[in-house]
C-alpha positions as CSV (number, residue, x, y, z in Angstrom):
1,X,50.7,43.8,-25.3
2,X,47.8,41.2,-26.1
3,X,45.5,41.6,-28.9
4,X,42.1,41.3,-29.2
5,X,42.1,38.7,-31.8
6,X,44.9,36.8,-29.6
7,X,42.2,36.8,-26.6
8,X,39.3,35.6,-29.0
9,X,41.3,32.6,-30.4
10,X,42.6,31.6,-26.3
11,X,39.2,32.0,-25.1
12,X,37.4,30.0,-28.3
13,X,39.7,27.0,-27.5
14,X,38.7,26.7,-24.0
15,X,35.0,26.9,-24.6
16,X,35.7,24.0,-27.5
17,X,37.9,22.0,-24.9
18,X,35.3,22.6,-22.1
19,X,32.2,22.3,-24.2
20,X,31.3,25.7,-24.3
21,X,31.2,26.0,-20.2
22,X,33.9,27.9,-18.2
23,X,34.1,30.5,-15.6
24,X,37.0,33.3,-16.7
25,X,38.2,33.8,-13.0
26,X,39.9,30.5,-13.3
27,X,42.1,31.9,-15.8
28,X,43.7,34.8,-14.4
29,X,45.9,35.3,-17.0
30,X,43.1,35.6,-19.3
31,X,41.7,38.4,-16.7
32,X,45.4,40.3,-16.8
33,X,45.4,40.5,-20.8
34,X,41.6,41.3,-20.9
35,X,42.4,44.4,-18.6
36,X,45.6,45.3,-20.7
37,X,42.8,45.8,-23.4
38,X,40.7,47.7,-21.2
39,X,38.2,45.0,-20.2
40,X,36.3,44.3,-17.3
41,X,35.2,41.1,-16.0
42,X,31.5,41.9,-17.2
43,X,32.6,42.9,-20.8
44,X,35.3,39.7,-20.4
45,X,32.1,37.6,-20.2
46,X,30.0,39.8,-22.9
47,X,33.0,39.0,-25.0
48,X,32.9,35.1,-23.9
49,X,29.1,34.8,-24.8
50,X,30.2,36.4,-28.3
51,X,32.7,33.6,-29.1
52,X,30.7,31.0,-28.1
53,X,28.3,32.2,-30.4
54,X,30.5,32.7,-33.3
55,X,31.5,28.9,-33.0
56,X,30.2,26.4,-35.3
57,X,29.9,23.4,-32.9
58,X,28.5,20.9,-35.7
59,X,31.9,19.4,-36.2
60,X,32.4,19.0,-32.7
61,X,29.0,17.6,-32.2
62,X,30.3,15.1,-35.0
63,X,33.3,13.9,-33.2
64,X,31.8,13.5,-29.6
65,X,29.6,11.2,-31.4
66,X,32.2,9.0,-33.2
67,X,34.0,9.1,-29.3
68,X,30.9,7.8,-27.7
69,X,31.7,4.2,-29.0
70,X,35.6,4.7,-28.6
71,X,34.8,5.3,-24.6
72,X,33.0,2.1,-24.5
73,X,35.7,0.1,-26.1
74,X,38.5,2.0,-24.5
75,X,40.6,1.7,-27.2
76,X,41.4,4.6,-30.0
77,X,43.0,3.2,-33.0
78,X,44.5,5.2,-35.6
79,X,41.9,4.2,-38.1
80,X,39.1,5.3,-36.3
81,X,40.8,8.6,-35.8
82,X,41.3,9.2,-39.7
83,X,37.2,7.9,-40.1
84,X,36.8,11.2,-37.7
85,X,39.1,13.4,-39.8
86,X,37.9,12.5,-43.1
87,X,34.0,13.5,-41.5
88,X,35.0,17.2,-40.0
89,X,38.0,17.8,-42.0
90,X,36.5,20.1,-44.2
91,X,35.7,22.7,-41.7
92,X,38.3,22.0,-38.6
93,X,42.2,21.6,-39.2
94,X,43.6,17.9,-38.4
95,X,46.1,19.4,-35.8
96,X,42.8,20.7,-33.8
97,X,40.9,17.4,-34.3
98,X,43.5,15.9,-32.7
99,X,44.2,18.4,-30.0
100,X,40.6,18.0,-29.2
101,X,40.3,13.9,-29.4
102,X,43.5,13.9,-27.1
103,X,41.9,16.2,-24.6
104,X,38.4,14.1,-24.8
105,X,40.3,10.5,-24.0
106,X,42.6,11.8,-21.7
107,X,39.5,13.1,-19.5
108,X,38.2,9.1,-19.8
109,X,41.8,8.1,-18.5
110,X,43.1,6.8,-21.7
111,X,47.0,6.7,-21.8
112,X,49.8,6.5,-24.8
113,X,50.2,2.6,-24.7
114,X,53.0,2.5,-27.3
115,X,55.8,5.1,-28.8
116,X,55.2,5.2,-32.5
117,X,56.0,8.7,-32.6
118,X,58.2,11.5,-31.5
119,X,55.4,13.5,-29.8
120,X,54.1,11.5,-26.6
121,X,50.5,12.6,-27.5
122,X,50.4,11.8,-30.8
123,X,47.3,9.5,-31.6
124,X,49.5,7.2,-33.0
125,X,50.8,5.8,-29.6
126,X,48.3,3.5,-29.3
127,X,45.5,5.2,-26.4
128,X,44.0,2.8,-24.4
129,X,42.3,2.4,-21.0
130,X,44.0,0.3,-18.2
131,X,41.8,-2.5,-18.7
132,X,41.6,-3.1,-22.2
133,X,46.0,-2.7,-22.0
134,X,45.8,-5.9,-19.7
135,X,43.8,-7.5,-22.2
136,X,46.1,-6.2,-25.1
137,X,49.3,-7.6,-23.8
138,X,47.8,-11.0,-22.5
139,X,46.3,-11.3,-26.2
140,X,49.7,-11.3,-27.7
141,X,50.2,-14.7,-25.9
142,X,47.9,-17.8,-27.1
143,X,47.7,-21.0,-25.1
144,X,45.9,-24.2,-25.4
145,X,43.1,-25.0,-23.3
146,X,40.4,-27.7,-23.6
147,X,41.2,-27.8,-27.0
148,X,41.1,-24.6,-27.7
149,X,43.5,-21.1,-28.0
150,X,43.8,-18.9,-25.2
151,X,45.4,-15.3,-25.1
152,X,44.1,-14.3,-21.6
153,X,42.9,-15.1,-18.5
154,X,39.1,-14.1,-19.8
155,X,39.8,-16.4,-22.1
156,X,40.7,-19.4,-20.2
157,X,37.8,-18.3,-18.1
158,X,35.0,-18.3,-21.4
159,X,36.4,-22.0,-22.4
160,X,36.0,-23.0,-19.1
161,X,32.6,-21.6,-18.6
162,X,31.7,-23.8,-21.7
163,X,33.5,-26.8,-21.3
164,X,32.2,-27.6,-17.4
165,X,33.1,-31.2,-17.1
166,X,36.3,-31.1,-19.2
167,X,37.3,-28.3,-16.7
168,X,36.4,-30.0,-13.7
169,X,38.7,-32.9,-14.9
170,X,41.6,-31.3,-15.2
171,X,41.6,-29.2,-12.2
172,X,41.3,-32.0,-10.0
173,X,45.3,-31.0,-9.6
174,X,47.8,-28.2,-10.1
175,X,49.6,-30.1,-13.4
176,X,47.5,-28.0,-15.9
177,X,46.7,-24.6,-15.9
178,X,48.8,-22.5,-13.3
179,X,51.6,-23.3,-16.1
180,X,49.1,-21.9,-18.5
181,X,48.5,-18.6,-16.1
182,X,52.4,-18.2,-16.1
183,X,52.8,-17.9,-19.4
184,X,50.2,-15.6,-20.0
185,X,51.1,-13.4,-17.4
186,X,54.8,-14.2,-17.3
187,X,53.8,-14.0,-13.3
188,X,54.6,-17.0,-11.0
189,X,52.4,-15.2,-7.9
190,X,49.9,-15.1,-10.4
191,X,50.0,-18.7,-10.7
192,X,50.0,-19.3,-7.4
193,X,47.0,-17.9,-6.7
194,X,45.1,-20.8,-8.6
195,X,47.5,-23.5,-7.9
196,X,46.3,-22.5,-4.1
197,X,43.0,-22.6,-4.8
198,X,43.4,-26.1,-6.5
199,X,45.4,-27.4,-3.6
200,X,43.0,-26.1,-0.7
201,X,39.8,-26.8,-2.2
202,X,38.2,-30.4,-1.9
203,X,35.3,-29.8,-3.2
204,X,35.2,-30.0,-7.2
205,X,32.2,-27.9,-7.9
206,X,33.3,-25.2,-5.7
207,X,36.7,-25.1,-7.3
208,X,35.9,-25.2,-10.5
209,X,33.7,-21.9,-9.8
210,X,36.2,-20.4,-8.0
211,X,38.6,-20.8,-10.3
212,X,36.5,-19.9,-13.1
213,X,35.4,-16.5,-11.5
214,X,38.7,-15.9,-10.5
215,X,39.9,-16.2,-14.8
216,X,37.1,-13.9,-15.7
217,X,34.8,-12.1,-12.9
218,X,32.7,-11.1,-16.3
219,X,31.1,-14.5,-16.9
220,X,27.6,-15.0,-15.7
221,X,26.5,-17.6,-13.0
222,X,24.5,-20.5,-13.7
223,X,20.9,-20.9,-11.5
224,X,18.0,-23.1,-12.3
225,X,18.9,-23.3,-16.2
226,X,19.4,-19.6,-16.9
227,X,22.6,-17.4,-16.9
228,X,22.6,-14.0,-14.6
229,X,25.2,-11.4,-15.1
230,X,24.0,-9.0,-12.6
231,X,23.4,-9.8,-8.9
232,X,19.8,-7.7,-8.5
233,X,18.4,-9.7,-11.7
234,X,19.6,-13.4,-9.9
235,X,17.7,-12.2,-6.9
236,X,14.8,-10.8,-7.8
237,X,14.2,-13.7,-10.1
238,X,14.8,-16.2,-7.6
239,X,12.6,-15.1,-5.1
240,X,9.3,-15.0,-7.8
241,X,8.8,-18.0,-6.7
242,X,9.0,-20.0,-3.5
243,X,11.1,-23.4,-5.6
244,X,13.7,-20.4,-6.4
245,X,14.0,-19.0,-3.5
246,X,14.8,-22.4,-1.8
247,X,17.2,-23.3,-4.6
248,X,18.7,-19.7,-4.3
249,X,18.8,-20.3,-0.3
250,X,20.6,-24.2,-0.7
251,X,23.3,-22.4,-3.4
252,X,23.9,-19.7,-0.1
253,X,24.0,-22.9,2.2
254,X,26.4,-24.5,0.0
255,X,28.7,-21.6,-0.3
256,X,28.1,-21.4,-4.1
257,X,26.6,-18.2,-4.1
258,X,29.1,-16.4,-2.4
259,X,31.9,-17.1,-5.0
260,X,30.1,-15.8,-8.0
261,X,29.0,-12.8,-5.9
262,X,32.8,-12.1,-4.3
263,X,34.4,-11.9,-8.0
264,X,31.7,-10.3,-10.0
265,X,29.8,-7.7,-8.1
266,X,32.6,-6.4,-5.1
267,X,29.9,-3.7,-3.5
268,X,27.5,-6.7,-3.3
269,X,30.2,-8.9,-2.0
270,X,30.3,-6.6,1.2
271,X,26.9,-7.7,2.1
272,X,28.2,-11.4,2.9
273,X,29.2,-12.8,5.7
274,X,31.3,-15.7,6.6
275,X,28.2,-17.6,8.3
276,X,26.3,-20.0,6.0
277,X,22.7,-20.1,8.1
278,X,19.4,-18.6,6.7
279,X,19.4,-15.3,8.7
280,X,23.1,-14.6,7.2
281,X,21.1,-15.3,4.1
282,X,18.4,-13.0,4.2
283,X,20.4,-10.6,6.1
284,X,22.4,-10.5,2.3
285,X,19.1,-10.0,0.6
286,X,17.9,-7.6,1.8
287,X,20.7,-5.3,2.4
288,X,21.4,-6.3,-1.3
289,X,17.8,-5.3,-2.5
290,X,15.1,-4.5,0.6
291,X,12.2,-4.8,-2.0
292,X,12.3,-8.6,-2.1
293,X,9.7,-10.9,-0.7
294,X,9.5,-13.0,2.4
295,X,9.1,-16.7,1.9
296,X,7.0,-18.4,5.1
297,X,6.7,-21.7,4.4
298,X,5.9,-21.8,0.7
299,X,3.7,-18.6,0.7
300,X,5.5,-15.3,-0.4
301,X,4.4,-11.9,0.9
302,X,6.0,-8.6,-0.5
303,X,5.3,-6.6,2.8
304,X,4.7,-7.2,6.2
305,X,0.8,-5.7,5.8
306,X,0.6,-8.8,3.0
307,X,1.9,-11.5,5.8
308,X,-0.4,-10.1,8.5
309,X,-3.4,-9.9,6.2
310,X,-2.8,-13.5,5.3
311,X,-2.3,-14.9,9.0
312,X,-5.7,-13.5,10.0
313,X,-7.3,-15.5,8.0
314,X,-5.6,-18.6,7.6
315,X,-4.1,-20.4,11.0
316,X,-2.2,-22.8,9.8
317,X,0.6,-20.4,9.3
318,X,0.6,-19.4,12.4
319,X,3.1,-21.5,13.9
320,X,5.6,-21.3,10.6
321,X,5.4,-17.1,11.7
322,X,5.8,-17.9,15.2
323,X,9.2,-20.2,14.1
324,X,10.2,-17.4,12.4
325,X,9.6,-14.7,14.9
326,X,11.6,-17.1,17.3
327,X,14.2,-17.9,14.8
328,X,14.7,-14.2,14.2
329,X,14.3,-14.7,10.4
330,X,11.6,-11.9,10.2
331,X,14.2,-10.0,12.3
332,X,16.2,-10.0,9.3
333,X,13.2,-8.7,7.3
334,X,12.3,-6.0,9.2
335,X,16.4,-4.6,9.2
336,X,16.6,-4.4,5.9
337,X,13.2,-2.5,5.2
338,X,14.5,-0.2,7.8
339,X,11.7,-1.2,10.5
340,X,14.5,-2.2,13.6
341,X,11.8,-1.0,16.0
342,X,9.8,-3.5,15.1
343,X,12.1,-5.9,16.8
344,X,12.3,-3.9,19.4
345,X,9.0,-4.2,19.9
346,X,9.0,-7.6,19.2
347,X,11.6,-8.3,22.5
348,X,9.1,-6.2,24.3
349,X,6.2,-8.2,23.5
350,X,8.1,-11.9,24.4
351,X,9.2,-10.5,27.3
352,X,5.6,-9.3,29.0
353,X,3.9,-11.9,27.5
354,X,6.4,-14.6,29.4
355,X,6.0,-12.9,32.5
356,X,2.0,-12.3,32.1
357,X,1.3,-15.6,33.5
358,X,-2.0,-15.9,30.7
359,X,0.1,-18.5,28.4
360,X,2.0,-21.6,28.8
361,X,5.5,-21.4,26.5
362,X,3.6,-23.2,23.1
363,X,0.9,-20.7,23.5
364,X,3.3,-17.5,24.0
365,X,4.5,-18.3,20.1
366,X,0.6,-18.0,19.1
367,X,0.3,-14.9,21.2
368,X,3.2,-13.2,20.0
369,X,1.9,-13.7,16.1
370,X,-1.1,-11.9,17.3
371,X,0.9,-9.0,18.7
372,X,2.9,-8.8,15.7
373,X,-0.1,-8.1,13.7
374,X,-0.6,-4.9,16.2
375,X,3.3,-3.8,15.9
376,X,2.9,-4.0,12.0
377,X,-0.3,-1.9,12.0
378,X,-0.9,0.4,15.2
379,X,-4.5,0.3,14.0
380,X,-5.1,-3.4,14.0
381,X,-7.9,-4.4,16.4
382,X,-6.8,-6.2,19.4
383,X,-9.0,-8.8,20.8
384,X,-12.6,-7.6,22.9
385,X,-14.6,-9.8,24.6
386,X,-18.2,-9.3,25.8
387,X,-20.2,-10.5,28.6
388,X,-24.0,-11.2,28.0
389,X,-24.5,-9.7,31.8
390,X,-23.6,-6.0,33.0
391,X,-23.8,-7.2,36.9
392,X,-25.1,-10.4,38.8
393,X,-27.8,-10.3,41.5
394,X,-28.3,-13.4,42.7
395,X,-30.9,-11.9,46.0
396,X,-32.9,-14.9,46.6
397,X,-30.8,-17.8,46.8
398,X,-32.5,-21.2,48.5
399,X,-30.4,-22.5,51.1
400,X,-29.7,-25.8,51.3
401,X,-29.2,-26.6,47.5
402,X,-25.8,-26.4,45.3
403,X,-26.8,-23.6,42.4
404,X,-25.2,-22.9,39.0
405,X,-25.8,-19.4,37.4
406,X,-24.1,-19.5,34.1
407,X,-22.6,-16.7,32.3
408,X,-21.7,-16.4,28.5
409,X,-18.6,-14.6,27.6
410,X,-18.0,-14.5,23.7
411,X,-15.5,-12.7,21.2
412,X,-17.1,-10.2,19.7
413,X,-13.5,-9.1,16.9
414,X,-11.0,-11.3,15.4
415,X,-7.9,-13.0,17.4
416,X,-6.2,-15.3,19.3
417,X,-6.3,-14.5,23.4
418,X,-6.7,-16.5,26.4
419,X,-8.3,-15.4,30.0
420,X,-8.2,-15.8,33.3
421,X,-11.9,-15.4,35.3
422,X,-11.2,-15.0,39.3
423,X,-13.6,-13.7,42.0
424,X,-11.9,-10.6,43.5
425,X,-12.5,-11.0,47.1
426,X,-12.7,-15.0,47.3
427,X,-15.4,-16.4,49.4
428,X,-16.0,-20.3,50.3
429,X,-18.7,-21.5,48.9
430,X,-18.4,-19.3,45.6
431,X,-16.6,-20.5,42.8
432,X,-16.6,-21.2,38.9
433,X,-16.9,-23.4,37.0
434,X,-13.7,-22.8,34.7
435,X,-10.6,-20.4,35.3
436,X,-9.2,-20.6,32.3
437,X,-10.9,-19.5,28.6
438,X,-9.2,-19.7,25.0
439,X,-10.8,-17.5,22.0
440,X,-9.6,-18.2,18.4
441,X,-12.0,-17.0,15.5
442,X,-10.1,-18.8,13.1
443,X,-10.5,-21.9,14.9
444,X,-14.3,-21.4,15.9
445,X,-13.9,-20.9,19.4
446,X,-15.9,-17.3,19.9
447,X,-18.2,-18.1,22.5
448,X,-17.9,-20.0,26.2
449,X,-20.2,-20.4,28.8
450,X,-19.1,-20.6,32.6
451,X,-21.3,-21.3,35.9
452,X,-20.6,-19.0,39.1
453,X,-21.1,-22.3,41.3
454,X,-22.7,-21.4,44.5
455,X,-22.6,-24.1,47.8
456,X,-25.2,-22.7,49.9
457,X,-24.1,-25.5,52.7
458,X,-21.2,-23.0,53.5
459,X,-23.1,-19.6,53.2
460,X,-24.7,-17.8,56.3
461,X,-28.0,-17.3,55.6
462,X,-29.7,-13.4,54.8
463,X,-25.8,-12.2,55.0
464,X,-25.6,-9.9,51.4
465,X,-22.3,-11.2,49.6
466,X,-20.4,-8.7,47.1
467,X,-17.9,-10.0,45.1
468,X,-16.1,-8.6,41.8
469,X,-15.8,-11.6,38.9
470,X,-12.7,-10.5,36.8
471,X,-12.2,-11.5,33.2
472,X,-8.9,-11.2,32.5
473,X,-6.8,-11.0,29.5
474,X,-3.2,-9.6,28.3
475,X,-5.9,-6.5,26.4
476,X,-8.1,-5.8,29.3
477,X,-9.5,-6.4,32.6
478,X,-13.7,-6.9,32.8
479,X,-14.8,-6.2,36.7
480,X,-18.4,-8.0,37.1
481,X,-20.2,-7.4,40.3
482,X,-21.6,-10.4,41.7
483,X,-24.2,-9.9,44.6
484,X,-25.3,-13.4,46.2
485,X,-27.8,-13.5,49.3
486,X,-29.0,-16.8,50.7
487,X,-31.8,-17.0,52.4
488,X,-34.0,-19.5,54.5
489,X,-36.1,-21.7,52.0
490,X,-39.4,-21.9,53.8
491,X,-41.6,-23.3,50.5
492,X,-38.9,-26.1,50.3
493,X,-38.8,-26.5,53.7
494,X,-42.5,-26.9,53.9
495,X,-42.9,-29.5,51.4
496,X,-39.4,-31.3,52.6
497,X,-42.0,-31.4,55.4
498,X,-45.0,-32.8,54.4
499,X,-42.7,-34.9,52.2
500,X,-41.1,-36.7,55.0
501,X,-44.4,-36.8,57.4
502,X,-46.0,-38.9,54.4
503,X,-43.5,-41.1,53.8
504,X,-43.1,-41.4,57.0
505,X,-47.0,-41.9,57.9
506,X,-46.5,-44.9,54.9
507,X,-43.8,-46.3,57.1
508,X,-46.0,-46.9,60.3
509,X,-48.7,-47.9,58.1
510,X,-46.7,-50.3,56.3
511,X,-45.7,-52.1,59.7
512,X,-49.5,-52.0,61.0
513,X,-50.2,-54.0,57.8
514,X,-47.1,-56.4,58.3
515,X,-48.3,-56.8,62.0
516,X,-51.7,-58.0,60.5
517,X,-50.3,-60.5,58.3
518,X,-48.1,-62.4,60.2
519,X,-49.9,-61.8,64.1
520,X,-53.2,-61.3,62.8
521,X,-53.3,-58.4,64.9
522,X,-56.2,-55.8,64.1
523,X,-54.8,-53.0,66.7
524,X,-52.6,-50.0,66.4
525,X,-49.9,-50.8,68.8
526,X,-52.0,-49.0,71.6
527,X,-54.6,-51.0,74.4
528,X,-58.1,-51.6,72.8
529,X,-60.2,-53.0,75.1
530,X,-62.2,-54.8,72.5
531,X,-58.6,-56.5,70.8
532,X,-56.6,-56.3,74.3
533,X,-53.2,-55.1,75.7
534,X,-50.1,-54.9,72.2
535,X,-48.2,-56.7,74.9
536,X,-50.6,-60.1,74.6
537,X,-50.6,-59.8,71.2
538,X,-46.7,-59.5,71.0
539,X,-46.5,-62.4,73.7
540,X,-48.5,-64.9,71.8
541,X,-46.5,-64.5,68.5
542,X,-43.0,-63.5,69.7
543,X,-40.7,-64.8,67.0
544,X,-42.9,-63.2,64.6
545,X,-43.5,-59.9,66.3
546,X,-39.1,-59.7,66.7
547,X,-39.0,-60.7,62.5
548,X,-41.8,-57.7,62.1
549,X,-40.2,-55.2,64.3
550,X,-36.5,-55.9,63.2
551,X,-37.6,-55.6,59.8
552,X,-39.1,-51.9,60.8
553,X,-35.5,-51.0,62.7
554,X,-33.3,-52.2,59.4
555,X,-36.2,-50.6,57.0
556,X,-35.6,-47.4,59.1
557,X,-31.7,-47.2,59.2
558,X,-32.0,-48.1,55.0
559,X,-34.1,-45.1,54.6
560,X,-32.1,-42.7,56.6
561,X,-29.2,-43.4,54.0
562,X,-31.3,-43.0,51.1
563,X,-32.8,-39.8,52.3
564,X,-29.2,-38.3,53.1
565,X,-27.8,-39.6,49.8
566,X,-31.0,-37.7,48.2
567,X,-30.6,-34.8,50.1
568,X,-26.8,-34.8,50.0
569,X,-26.5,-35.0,53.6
């Protein structure tokens, strides 16, 4: 049968192994002696809580510390574990030290490396990690590269990080260092690997990097004169500032980029793709990091709100956004900020404002900027246009003139739009003076005038005509009524009147006077008993009476086609 103190001693070296945390029901065979002494699982824990207490956890606290740094080498050697013993040996026997330093690295996967003693977990077998083993065997081999000694494939990798040119020289061919490689790693696939890599690649600079990322994946990449070892930092450095962006973008182009990335940083690696254009590029930005800028033209925004701030008051980005819109580069944008309704919105947009008629296909790029400030920000004003006139009554319309009635239409928000004016129920004789309007605050055009042109030739007269004038836009639809009457102009017609009776009065007596000047006739054409019969007079002085008389028929057919091109006739 168990004792007590046997229970206390088993159940004091689990909570040391464990840290002081462990549940008893995992250890049923604790439960079975604990009830052979009469204990339940309540006074089991009681019992548990009374251990833990009794424990003096300094020493332990001691050696977790002096473990902290052997984790991050992954490497225990047998002097650090006496500098551990000679610091807790006074209160905890070696044989537990090393009971609980074996349990601690075995937890961080460190493994017997050598057998230097009879027991397989004796500290003496040399416990390392995987990793640093690799780098132990390989460092019992030295080789000489570059003028310099080599014992592993890191190392290669570090002298060829710092000897750029030297490197690049002698891996212009496979005669060098896969025969290096092979005797390091006493593998001939291993060599191959680079000896391919030599062979297929033409391009010097790429396979040098590739071959130098491919010796050590550690090694930082080289961008604009500084060294990144992590692939966030490269980013979000490159993109402060529109000249690093565009260098970062060329490296992507170039294929550069992507061989750093593929060796070093394997989670980011699975955000490339095999396609070398600038939406593959900042589709790997930002599913890399989504907080990173977007570059238009050489202006950097940090959120869409920044970019459609900007655009409304400065229009000469407007068709960089629209390129980019088109181009589908802000496409990219909005994916990785998790906004892929916003392109949806976008296709929406192209698609009505193609079929809307209002633009021709240069103007659809401007409109669509302005309706991606409304899919960025529901709230954004769209733009309103006013009319300086509620309704036109035109009741009292003289015929027989051509009148213009002129009506201002203005843009009373900010915007891009253009509109379409059209009478709804089209009559001859009624038309405008434009059909077409553009409004642009940021280029000054807020404000155009049009005439409702009105040929009263081709109207009946006292008939009442009602028309609807529609100002039309992709936003809204104005409805004007327009009532037009013409009626009879009896003023005008009375002084066309008196107009014509003078003029023509001067006419007659402008041939009396000729008449008295070249016949010497004092008559007026009619029998005067005292001058005698027009027909005497006429007969003594015919040439000059057919001279006066065809002047008065050529005068007269001259004046008629002044008076109609007056009149308009």
């Amino acid at each position: 049968m168990a004792s007590i103190e046997s229970l206390k001693q088993q159940l004091k070296d689990l909570l040391i192994l464990n840290h002081g945390d462990i549940k008893i029901t995992e250890y049923p065979n604790l439960v079975y002696e604990g009830r052979e002494l009469d204990f339940n699982l309540g006074q089991l824990n009681q019992l548990i809580q009374q251990v833990y207490t009794d424990i003096d956890w300094r020493p332990y606290e001691i050696i977790n510390t002096k473990l902290e740094l052997v984790f991050r080498k992954g490497i225990l050697s047998t002097d650090q574990f006496e500098e551990i013993v000679s610091l807790v040996g006074g209160t905890i026997n070696r044989n537990i030290v090393e009971q609980y330093v074996v349990a601690e690295i075995s937890k961080r996967d460190f493994k017997p490396r050598e057998i230097n003693h009879a027991d397989p977990l004796s500290i003496q077998n040399k416990w390392m990690t995987d990793l640093v083993w690799l780098d132990y065997k390989e460092s019992l081999i030295e080789v000489e590269w570059l003028g310099e000694k080599a014992s592993s494939l890191s190392k290669l990798g570090d002298i060829s990080f710092n000897n750029k040119d030297d490197a690049k020289y002698f891996l212009r061919n496979g005669n060098y260092l896969p025969g290096l490689i092979t005797a390091l790693t006493k593998s001939a696939s291993k060599a191959d690997e680079f000896a391919r890599i030599i062979e297929d690649e033409f391009d010097s600079e790429k396979r040098y990097l590739r071959i130098l990322y491919k010796l050590n994946p550690r090694l930082p990449f080289r961008f604009e004169d500084e060294l990144y070892t992590e692939v966030s930092v490269l980013l979000q450095s490159a993109c402060e500032t529109p000249r690093g962006y565009q260098a970062l973008l060329e490296s992507y182009r170039k294929g550069i980029l992507q061989i750093w990335i593929q060796e070093a940083d394997p989670v980011a690696a699975l955000n490339l793709s095999a396609q070398y254009d600038l939406n593959s590029f900042l589709r790997f930005i930002y599913k890399t990091d989504s907080t990173l800028p977007f570059f238009v033209e050489n202006h950097r925004f940090l959120t869409p709100d920044a970019l459609a701030d900007y655009a409304k008051k400065d229009f000469s980005i407007w068709l960089a956004v629209a390129e980019s819109m088109a181009a589908k580069n802000i496409h990219e944008w909005f994916i990785g900020i998790g906004k892929q309704d916003w392109n949806d919105q976008i296709t929406d947009s192209y698609a009505f404002l193609s079929h809307a008629g209002y633009y021709t296909e240069p103007e659809i790029r401007l409109a669509m900027v302005q309706a991606l400030f409304h899919i960025i920000n529901l709230l954004s004003d769209k733009p309103r246009l006013a009319i300086d006139q509620q309704k036109v009554q035109l009741l009292s319309v003289n015929g027989g003139v051509v009148l213009n009635h002129r009506i201002n239409i203005r843009l009373i928000n900010q915007g891009y739009v253009k509109v379409k004016l059209y009478f709804k129920f089209i009559k001859d004789g009624i038309s405008l003076s434009k059909d077409i309007l553009e409004f642009n605050n940021l280029e000054g055009k807020v404000s155009e005038n049009i005439d409702i042109i009105i040929d009263t030739f081709l109207l009946q007269k006292d008939q009442l005509y009602n028309l609807e004038l529609v100002v039309s836009s992709v936003y809204e639809d104005i409805v004007i009524p327009v009532e037009i009457k013409v009626i009879f102009p009896k003023k005008a017609y009375i002084t066309k009147l008196v107009l014509y009776g003078f003029i023509t009065a001067c006419y007659f007596g402008g041939l009396r006077f000729l008449l008295g000047i070249f016949i010497d006739y004092n008559g007026w054409l009619v029998h005067n008993p005292k001058i005698g019969r027009p027909d005497d007079v006429i007969g003594n002085s015919p040439l000059w009476s057919f001279f006066v008389f065809a002047m008065f028929i050529l005068g007269g057919i001259f004046s008629f086609s002044l008076v109609k091109k007056y009149e308009k006739i």
